[in-house]
Structures are given as C-alpha cells and as structure tokens.
C-alpha positions in Angstrom: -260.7 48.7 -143.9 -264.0 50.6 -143.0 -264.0 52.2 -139.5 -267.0 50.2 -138.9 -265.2 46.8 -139.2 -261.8 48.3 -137.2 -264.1 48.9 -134.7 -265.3 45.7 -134.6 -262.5 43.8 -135.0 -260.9 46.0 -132.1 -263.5 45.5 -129.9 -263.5 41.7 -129.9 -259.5 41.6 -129.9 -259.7 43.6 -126.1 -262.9 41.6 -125.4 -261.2 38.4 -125.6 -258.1 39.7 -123.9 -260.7 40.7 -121.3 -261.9 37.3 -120.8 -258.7 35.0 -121.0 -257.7 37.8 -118.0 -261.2 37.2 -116.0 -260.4 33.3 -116.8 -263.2 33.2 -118.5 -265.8 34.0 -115.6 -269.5 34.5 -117.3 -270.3 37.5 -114.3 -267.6 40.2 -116.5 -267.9 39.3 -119.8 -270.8 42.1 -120.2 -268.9 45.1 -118.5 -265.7 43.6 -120.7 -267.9 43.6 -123.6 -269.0 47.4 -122.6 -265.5 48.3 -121.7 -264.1 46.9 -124.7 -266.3 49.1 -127.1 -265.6 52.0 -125.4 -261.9 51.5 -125.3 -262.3 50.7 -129.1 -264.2 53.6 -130.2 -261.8 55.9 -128.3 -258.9 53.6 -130.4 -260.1 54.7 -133.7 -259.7 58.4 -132.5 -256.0 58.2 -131.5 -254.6 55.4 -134.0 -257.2 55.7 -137.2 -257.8 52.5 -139.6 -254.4 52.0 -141.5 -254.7 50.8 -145.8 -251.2 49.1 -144.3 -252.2 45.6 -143.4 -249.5 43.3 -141.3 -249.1 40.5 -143.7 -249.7 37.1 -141.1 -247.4 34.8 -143.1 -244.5 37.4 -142.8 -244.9 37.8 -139.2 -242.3 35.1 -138.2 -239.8 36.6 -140.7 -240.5 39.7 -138.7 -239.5 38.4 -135.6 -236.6 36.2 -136.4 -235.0 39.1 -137.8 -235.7 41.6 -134.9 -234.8 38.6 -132.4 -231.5 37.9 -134.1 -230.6 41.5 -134.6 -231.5 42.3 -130.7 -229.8 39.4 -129.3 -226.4 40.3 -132.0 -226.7 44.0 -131.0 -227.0 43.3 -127.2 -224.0 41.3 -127.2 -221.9 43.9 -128.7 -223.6 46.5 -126.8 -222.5 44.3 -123.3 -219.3 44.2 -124.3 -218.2 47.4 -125.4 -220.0 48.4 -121.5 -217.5 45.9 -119.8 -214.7 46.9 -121.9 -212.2 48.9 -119.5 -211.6 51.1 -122.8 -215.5 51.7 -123.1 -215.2 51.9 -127.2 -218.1 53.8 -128.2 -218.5 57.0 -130.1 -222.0 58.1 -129.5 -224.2 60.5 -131.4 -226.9 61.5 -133.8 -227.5 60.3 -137.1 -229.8 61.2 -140.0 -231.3 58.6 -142.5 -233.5 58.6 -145.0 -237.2 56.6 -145.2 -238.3 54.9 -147.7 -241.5 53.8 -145.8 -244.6 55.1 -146.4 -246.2 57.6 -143.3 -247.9 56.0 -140.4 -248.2 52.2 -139.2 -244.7 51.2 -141.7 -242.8 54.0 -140.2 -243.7 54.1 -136.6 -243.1 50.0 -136.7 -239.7 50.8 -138.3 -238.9 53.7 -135.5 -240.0 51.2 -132.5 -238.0 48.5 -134.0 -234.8 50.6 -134.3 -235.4 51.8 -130.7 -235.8 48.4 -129.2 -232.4 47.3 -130.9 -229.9 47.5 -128.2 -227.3 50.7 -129.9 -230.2 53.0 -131.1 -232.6 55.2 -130.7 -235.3 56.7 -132.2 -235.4 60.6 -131.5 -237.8 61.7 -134.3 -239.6 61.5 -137.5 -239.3 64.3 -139.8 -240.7 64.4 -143.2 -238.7 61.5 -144.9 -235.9 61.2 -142.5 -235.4 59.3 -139.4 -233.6 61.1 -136.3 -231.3 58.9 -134.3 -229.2 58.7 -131.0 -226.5 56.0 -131.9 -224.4 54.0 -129.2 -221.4 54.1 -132.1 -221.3 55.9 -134.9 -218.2 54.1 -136.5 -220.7 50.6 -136.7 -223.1 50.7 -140.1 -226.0 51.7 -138.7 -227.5 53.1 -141.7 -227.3 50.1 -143.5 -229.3 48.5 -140.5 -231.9 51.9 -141.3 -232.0 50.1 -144.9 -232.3 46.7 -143.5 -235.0 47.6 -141.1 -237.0 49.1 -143.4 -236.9 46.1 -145.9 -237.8 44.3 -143.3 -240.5 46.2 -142.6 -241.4 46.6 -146.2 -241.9 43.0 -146.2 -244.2 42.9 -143.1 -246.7 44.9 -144.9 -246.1 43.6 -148.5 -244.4 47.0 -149.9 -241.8 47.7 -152.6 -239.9 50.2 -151.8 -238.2 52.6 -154.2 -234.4 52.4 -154.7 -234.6 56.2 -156.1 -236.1 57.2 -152.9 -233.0 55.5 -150.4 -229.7 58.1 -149.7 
C-alpha cells in the first residue's frame, strides 16, 4: 500500500475515533481533522506501511483462538498461584520464527505476552526470547501454534523447513 493512501486511511481511522469521542459535536471536527493528519504523518515515521495486510474474514479466528488460549492459560496460571506447593519452574526459552520481519512478528510477540504464562523478552534475528511461568508445559508448541495462527491472520504459508 502507497504511503500516500496509509496516510489517508490513518488519518480518517483517528478522525473518526476523534469524533465518536467529541460525540459527534460539529465545533472539533476541524482541529480533529488537523490533529488527526498530524498524528498520521508522524505514524508513517515510527510504524511504516506494511505489504502484510490483516486478512478481515480471519479476524474472528484470530480472536477466538487468543480468547480461548488466555482464558485456558489464566486458569492454570491462577491455580498453580493458589497452589500451597506453588508448582512452577520459571525461566527463559528460545524458539524459532517462522514469521516474516515486522507487523506478523511483533503481532506474534504481543500475543505470546498477553497469554497469561509468557513473555516476550526479545526478537533476535529468527528466534523469539521468552520468560516462561513453567518450563515443563509445551510452550514451544504454543510458539508454533501462535504463529499459525498468526500466519493465518495475514494469509501466509509458512515454511515447515524453516520451524526447529
């Protein structure tokens, strides 16, 4: 997508977010209009037009998964905290990506750190650094599920040679 047409699009995304927030009053919509292009342009700068697209139809896919996985993983998460024996066995794990860089990996690294158990610590090269609640649960396999899942959101393949 052209910068021209991000910037656009951008602009009228925060404008209307600007005027469901003013209720729609007529005396703000030209300093939200004014504000929205500026916050736009200085969008483009820090986050650059992706050639990943979200895929729309694949969005509630997206979000049952993440949904079901956060609400599975907080319950185990709750009760290993209550348990008097506190069975956890925290530390740092290494997996590989099979995401392409930018918009795929950074939704994969935000998704693993808003699933109750892990944490996202870095992204380097093609690996993903991770602070796990327990290390004895599969969390790699939930790396690999993630990032089909992710795959899917954005309409990707991704390479079995390239997985550990």
């Amino acid at each position: 997508m052209s910068r021209w047409v991000t910037l656009v699009l951008r602009a009228l995304l925060l404008w209307l977010v600007w005027w469901a927030l003013t209720d729609g009053d007529a005396t703000g919509l030209l300093f939200g209009g004014i504000v929205s292009l500026l916050v736009s342009s200085l969008s483009l700068v820090l986050f650059p037009p992706s050639p990943h697209i979200i895929r729309v139809h694949a969005l509630p896919g997206f979000a049952l998964f993440f949904l079901s996985h956060s609400l599975l993983a907080a319950v185990d998460v709750s009760r290993r905290l209550l348990s008097p024996s506190l069975p956890v066995t925290p530390g740092y794990l290494r997996a590989p990506l099979s995401l392409p860089e930018g918009v795929p990996r950074w939704l994969l690294a935000n998704t693993l750190s808003l699933l109750p158990g892990t944490l996202s610590v870095t992204l380097d090269g093609d690996e993903i650094e991770l602070h796990c609640l327990d290390l004895t649960q599969p969390v790699r396999q939930e790396v690999e599920q993630t990032q089909r899942c992710v795959a899917k959101l954005f309409g990707l393949t991704l390479n079995p040679e390239e997985r550990g």
